[in-house]
C-alpha positions in Angstrom: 235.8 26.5 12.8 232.8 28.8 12.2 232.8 32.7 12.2 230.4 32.7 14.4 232.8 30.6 17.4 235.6 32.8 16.4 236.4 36.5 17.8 238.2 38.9 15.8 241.5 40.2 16.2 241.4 43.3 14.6 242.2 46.4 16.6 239.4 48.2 18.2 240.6 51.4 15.9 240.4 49.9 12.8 237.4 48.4 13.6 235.9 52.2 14.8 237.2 53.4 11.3 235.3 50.2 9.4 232.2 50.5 11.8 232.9 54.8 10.7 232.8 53.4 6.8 230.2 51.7 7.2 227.6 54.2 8.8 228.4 57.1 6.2 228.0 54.8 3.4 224.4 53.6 4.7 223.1 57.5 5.3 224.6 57.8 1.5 222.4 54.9 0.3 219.8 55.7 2.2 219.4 59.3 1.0 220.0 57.7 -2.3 216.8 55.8 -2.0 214.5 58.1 -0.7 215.1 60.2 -3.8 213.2 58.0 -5.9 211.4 55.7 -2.9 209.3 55.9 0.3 210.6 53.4 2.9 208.4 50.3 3.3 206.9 50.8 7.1 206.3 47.2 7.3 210.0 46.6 6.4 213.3 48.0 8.3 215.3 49.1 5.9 213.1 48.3 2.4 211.7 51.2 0.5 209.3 50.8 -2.4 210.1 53.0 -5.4 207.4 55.6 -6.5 206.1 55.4 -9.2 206.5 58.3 -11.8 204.3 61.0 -12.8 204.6 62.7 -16.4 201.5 63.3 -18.0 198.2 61.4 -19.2 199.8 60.8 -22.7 200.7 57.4 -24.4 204.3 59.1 -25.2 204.2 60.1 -21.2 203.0 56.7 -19.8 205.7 55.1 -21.7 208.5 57.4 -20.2 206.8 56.8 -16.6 206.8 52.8 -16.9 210.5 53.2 -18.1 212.0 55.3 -15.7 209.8 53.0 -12.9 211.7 50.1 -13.9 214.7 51.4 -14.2 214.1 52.4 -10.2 213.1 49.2 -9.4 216.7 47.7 -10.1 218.4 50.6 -8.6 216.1 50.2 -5.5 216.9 46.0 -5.5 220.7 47.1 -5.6 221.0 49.7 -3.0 218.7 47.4 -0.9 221.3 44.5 -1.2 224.6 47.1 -0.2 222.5 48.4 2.6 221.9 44.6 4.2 225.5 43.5 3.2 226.7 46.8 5.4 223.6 46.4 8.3 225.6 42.7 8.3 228.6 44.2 8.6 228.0 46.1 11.6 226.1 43.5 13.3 229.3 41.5 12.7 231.1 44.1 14.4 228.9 44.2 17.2 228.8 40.6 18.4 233.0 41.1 18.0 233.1 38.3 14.7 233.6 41.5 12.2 236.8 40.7 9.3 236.7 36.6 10.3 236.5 34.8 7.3 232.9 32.7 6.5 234.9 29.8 4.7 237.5 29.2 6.8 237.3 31.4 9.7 240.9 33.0 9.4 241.4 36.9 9.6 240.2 38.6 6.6 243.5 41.3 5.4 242.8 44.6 6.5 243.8 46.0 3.4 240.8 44.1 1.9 238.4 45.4 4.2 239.4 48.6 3.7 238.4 48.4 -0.1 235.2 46.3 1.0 234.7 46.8 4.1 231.6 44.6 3.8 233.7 41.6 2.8 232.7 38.2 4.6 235.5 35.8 3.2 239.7 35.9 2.5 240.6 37.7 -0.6 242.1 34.7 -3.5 245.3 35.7 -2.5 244.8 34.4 1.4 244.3 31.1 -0.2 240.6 30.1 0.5 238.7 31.0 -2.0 241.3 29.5 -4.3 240.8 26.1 -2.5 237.4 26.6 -3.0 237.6 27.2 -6.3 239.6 24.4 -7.2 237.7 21.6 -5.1 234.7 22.3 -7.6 236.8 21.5 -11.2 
């Protein structure tokens, strides 16, 4: 059975408290972001980093490409939290939030506190484990 077919069983307080999580830690990565990046205006929730100013020497340029790149990952991996939580919270919105993509069980709650962005059973549910062991 699909997610997506499925409604979750959770309690509507835990899933306030997850929803809760899940907000504060997207105003953290946002503000994160638009420390070192402007957001894209073409692009809900995609920012482009800036690009560094030091100076007009070689020594200077160097540091400025550096430090650019270095942004440019951090930028890629905040992006991908911020759309695994804006899934989240979709999730929690059309009432499918903690159901297992694999194999549409309950996710533990105790995972989803630790991740709350979670999308499948922890190994120790069992399906991932199947999973696992249907590829050797």
């Amino acid at each position: 059975m699909k997610s997506a077919e499925k409604k979750t069983t959770l309690s509507p307080a835990f899933i306030k408290e997850m929803k809760e999580k899940l907000l504060s830690r997207k105003e953290k990565l946002e503000k994160q972001l638009l420390s070192f990046a402007k957001p894209d205006p073409k692009q809900k929730d995609n920012f482009n980093s800036n690009f560094p100013e030091f100076g007009d020497k070689e020594d200077e340029n160097a540091a400025e490409v550096a430090v650019f790149e270095g942004n440019l990952s951090m930028e890629e991996n905040l992006e991908q939290s911020m759309e695994m939580i804006n899934r989240a919270i979709q999730k929690i919105e059309k009432g499918t939030y903690g159901i297992c993509e694999k194999c549409g069980s309950i996710i533990n709650e105790e995972r989803l506190k630790i991740m709350p962005t979670a999308t499948k059973c922890a190994p120790s549910q069992g399906c991932i484990i199947k999973e696992s062991n249907s590829l050797k």
